[in-house]
C-alpha positions as CSV (number, residue, x, y, z in Angstrom):
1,X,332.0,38.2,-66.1
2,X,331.1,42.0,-66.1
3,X,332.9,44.7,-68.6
4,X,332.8,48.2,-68.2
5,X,332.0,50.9,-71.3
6,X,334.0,53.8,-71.6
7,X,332.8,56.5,-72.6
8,X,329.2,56.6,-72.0
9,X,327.0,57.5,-75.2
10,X,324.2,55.9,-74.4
11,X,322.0,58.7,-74.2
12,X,322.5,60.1,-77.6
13,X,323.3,57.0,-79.5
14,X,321.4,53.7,-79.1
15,X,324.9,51.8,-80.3
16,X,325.8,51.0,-76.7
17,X,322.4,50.2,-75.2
18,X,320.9,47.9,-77.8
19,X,324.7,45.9,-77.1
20,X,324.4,46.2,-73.3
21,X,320.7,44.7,-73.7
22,X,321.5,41.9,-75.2
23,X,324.3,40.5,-73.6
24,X,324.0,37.7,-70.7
25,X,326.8,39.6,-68.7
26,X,326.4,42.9,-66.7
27,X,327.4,46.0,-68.2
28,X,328.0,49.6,-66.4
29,X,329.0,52.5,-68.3
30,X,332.3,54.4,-67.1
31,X,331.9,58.7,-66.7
32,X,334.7,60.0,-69.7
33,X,334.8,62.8,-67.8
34,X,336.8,62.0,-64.7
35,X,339.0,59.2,-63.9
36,X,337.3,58.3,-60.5
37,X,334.1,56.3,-61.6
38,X,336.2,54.2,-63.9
39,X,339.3,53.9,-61.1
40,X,336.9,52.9,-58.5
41,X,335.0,50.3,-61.2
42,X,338.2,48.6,-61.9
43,X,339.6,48.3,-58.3
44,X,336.5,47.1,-57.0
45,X,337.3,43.6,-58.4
46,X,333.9,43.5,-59.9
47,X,335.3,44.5,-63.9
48,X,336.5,41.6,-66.2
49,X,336.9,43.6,-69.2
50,X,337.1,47.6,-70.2
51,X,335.5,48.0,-73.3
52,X,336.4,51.4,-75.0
53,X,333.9,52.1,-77.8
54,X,335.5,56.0,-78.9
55,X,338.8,57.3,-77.9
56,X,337.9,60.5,-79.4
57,X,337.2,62.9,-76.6
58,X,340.9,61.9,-75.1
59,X,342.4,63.8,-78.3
60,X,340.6,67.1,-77.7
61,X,340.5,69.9,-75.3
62,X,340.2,73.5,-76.5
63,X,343.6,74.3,-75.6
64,X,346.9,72.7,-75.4
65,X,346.9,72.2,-71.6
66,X,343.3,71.4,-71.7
67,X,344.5,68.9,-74.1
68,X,347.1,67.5,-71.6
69,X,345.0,66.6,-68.9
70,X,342.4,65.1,-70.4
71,X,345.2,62.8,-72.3
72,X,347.2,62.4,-69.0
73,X,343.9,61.0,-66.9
74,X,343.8,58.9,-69.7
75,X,346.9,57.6,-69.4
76,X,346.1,57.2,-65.6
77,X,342.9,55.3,-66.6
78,X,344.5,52.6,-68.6
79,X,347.6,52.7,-66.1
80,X,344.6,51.6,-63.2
81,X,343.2,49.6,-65.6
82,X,346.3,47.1,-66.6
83,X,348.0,46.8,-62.8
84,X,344.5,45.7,-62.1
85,X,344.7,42.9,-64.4
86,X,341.7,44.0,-66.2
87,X,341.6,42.9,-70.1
88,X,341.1,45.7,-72.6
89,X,338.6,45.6,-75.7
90,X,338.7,48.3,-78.3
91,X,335.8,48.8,-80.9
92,X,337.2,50.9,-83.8
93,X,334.1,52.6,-85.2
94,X,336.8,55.1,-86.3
95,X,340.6,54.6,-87.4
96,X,341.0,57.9,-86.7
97,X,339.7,61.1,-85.4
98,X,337.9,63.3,-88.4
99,X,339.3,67.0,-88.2
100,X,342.3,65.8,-85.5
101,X,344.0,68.5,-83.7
102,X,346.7,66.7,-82.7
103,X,346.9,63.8,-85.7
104,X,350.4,62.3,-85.1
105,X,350.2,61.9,-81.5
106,X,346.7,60.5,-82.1
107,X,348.0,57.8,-84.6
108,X,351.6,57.4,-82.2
109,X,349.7,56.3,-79.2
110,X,346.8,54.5,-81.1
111,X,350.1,52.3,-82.5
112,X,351.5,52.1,-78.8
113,X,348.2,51.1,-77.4
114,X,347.8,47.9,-79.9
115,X,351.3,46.9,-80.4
116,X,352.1,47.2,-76.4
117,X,348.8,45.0,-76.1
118,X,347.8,47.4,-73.8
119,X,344.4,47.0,-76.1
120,X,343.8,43.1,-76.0
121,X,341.5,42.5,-78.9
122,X,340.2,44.8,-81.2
123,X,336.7,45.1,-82.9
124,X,335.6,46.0,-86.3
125,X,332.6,46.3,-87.8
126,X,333.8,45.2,-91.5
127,X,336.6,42.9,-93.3
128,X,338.1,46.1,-94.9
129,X,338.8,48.0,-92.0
130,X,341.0,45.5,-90.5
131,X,343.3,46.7,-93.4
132,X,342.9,49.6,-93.0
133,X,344.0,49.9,-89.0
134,X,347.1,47.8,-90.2
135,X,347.5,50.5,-93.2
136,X,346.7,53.5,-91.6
137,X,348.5,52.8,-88.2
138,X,351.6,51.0,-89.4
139,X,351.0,47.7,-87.2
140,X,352.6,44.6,-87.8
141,X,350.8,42.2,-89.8
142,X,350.5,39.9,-86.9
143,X,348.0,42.1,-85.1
144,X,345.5,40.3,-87.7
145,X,344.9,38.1,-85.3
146,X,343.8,40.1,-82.6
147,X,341.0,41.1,-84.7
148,X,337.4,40.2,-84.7
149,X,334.9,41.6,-87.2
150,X,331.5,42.0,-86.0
151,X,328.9,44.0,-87.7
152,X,326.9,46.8,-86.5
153,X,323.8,46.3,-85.3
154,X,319.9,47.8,-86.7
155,X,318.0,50.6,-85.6
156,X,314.8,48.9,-86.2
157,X,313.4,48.9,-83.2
158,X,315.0,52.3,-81.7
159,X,312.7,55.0,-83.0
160,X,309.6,56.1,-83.7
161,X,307.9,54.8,-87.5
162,X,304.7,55.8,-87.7
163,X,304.4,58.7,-90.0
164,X,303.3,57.9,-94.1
165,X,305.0,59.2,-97.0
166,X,302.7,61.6,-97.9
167,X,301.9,63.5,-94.0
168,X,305.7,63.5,-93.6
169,X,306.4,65.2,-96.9
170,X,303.2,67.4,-96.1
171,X,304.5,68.4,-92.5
172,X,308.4,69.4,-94.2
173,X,306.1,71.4,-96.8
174,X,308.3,69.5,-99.7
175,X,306.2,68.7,-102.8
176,X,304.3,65.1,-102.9
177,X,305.6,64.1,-106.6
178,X,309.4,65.0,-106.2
179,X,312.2,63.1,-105.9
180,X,313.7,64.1,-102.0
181,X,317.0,63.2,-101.2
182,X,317.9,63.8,-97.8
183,X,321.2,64.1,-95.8
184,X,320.7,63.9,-91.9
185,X,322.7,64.1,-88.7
186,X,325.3,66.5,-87.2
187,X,326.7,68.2,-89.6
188,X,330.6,68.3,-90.1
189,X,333.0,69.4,-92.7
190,X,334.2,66.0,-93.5
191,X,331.1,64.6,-94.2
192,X,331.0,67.0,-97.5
193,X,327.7,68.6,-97.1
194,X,329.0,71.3,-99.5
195,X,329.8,68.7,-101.7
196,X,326.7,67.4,-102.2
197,X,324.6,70.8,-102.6
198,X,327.1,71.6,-105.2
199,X,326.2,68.0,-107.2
200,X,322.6,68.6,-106.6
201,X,322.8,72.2,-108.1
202,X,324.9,70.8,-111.3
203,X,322.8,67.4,-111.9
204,X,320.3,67.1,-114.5
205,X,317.6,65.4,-112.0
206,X,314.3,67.2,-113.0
207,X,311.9,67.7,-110.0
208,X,314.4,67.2,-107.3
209,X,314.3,68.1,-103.9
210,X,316.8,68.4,-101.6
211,X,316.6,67.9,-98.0
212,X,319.1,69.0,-95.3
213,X,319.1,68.6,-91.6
214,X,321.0,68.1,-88.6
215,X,323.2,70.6,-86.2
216,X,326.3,72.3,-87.7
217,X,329.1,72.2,-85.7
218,X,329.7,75.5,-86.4
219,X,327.9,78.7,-87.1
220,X,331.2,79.2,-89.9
221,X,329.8,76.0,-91.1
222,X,326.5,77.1,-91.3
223,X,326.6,80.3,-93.3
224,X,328.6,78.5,-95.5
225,X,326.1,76.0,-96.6
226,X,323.4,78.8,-95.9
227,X,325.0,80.9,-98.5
228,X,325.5,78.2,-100.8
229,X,322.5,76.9,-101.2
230,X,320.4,80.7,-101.1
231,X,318.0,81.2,-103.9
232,X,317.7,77.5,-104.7
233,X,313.8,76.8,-103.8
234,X,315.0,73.3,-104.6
235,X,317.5,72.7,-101.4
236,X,315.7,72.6,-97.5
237,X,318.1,73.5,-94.9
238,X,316.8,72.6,-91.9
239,X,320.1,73.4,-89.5
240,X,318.9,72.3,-85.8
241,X,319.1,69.2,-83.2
242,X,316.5,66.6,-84.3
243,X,315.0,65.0,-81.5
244,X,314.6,61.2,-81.8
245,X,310.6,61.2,-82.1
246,X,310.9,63.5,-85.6
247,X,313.4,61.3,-87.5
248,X,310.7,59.7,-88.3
249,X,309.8,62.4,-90.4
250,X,312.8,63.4,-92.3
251,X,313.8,59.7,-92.9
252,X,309.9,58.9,-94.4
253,X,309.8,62.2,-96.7
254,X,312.7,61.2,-98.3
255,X,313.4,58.8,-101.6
256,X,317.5,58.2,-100.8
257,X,319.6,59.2,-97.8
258,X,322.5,60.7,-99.4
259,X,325.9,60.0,-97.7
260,X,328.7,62.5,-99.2
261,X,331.3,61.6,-97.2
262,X,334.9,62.2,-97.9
263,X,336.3,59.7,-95.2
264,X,334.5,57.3,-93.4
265,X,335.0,54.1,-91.7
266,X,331.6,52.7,-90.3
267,X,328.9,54.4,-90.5
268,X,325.6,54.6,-88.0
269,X,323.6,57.0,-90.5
270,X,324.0,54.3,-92.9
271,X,322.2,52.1,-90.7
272,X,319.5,54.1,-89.5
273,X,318.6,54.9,-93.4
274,X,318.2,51.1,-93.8
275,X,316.5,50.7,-90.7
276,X,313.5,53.2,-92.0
277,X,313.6,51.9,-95.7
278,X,315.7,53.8,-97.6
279,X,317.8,53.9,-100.1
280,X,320.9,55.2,-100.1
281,X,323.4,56.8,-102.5
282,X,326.9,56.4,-101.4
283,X,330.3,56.9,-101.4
284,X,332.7,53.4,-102.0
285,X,334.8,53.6,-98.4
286,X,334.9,52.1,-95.2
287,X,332.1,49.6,-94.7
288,X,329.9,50.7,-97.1
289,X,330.5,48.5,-100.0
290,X,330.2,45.4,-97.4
291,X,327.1,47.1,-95.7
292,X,325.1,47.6,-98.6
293,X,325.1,46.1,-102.5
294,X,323.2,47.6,-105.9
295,X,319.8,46.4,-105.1
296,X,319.9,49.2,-101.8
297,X,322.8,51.8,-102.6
298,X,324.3,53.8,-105.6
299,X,327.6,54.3,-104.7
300,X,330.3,56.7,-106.2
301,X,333.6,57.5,-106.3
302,X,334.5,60.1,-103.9
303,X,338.1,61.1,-105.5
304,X,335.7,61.7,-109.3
305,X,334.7,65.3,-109.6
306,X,331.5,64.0,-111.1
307,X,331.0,60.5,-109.3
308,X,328.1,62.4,-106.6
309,X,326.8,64.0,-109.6
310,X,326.6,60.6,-111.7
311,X,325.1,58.9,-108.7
312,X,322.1,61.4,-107.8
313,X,321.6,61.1,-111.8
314,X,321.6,57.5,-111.8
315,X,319.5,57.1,-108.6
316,X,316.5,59.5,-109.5
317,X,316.0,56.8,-112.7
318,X,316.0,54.3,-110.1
319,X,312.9,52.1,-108.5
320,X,314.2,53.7,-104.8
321,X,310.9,52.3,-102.8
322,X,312.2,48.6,-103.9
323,X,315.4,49.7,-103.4
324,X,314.6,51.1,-99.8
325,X,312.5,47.4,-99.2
326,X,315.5,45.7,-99.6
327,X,317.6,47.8,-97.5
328,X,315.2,47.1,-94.9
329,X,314.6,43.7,-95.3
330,X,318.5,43.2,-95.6
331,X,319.7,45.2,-92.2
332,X,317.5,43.0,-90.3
333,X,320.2,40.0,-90.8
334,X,322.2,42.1,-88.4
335,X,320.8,41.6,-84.6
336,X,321.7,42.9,-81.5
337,X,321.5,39.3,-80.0
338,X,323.6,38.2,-82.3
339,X,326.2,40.7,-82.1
340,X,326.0,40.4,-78.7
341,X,326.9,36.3,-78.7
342,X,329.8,37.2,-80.8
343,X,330.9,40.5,-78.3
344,X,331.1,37.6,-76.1
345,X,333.0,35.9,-77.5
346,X,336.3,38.7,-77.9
347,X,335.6,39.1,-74.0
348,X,336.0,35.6,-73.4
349,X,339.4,35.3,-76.0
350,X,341.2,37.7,-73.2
């Protein structure tokens, strides 16, 4: 047996690798950006199973005809793909797109793709997403059983940990006695960095620090936030690509990983924080409250004006070293070899 990944996000996210390391079967990664590579995988008799990890980059294109052919070679791709009597596997790190440009055709043919069972099996990482795919995408309660929930994996052994406390806090220039919170990764409007600056600025946590960094996707985006958080000493925007060597260094200055997300399904940077120790305050959606529990995580109510407020109040009064020790200690239940055994085992259902 041999399965194909589509699309191939190897290089930027160790998701896929750390999978295709552990499993017993042979994995090659299909090109998103032209049909050929995956046409000529398929037909070459030598794919069991297509496994599509994000269907995001088939719902873009920066116009409308731009749009149409990159969702029309998509439509060839699974046309190749099902003549060919290939089985299809579908990992649903997201229900849907964040900031969609074309949201009803997105969920339309996301329904048509699982109820046609055009999708064999589907993935999830958590119990409550499996309700909410059947929620949000109006399937019938039958495609339950087509479902397999299988965690995400841990980031312990992806990046570099060797900086202290104290040199990485020294190198970011942020005081050595303050409490640091610190959001990280590519920064989008959805994730509700705006949000959070604004609960920093009207919380009562004395001696706080807040840290900021990861690539905007927009330069709007970043004079917004640039301009919000201006003459506050207190808030570090550091708005550039972090390469994989200093993460080290953000993640070890900080006391919490904050995650102020609006919407969210599963999420990675919730993994990497555990992964380094951290603990996290976050918002009650998507995995999250399966992810983490009250020993790791402060979470809040994203729909109370004050919940991200409450919880950077509650979680600067907190013991956040024990709490990042357990986070630690708890993500390491969740290993690739394992997850791989149980990827296996959806391939081997179709």
């Amino acid at each position: 047996m041999s399965v194909l990944f589509i699309p191939d996000y190897s290089d930027g996210n160790p998701y896929q690798s750390n999978l295709a390391a552990a499993m017993s079967m042979d994995v090659t990664y299909g090109d998103e950006s032209s049909r050929f590579p995956v046409c000529r995988a398929v037909l070459s008799d030598e794919i069991t199973v297509v496994h599509f990890h994000w269907l995001n980059l088939f719902f873009k294109g920066e116009t409308r005809r731009d749009f149409l052919v990159s969702f029309g070679l998509f439509l060839l791709r699974l046309f190749v793909i099902r003549v060919s009597g290939v089985s299809v596997v579908w990992t649903v790190h997201n229900v849907r797109m964040h900031e969609p440009q074309y949201p009803r055709l997105e969920r339309r043919f996301k329904r048509w793709f699982i109820t046609s069972e055009t999708c064999d099996r589907l993935i999830v990482h958590c119990e409550a997403v499996s309700d909410v795919v059947i929620d949000e995408l109006g399937l019938p309660p039958e495609v339950r059983d087509r479902i397999d929930v299988i965690p995400h994996g841990h980031y312990l052994d992806n990046y570099k940990n060797e900086l202290d406390r104290a040199e990485a806090r020294r190198s970011l220039e942020l005081p050595e006695s303050s409490t640091v919170f610190l959001f990280f990764g590519l920064i989008r409007r959805y994730k509700g960095i705006d949000t959070l600056i604004d609960a920093f600025q009207k919380s009562s946590v004395s001696n706080g620090q807040l840290l900021i960094a990861g690539n905007p996707a927009s330069e709007a985006l970043e004079s917004e936030l640039t301009a919000q958080s201006k003459g506050d000493d207190r808030i570090h925007c550091l708005f550039e690509f972090v390469p994989d060597d200093e993460i080290q260094r953000y993640m070890n200055a900080a006391d919490a990983v904050v995650l102020p997300y609006r919407e969210i399904t599963t999420s990675g940077s919730a993994v990497l924080a555990m992964s380094f120790g951290n603990a996290l305050v976050v918002p009650s959606l998507g995995c999250l409250p399966e992810l983490l529990d009250e020993e790791g995580a402060v979470f809040f109510d994203p729909t109370d004006d004050r919940g991200l407020i409450a919880a950077l109040e509650a979680a600067a009064e907190c013991d956040l070293k024990e709490m990042g020790r357990h986070n630690e200690n708890s993500v390491r239940q969740y290993s690739w070899e394992n997850i791989a055994t149980q990827t296996e085992r959806t391939y081997k259902k179709v």
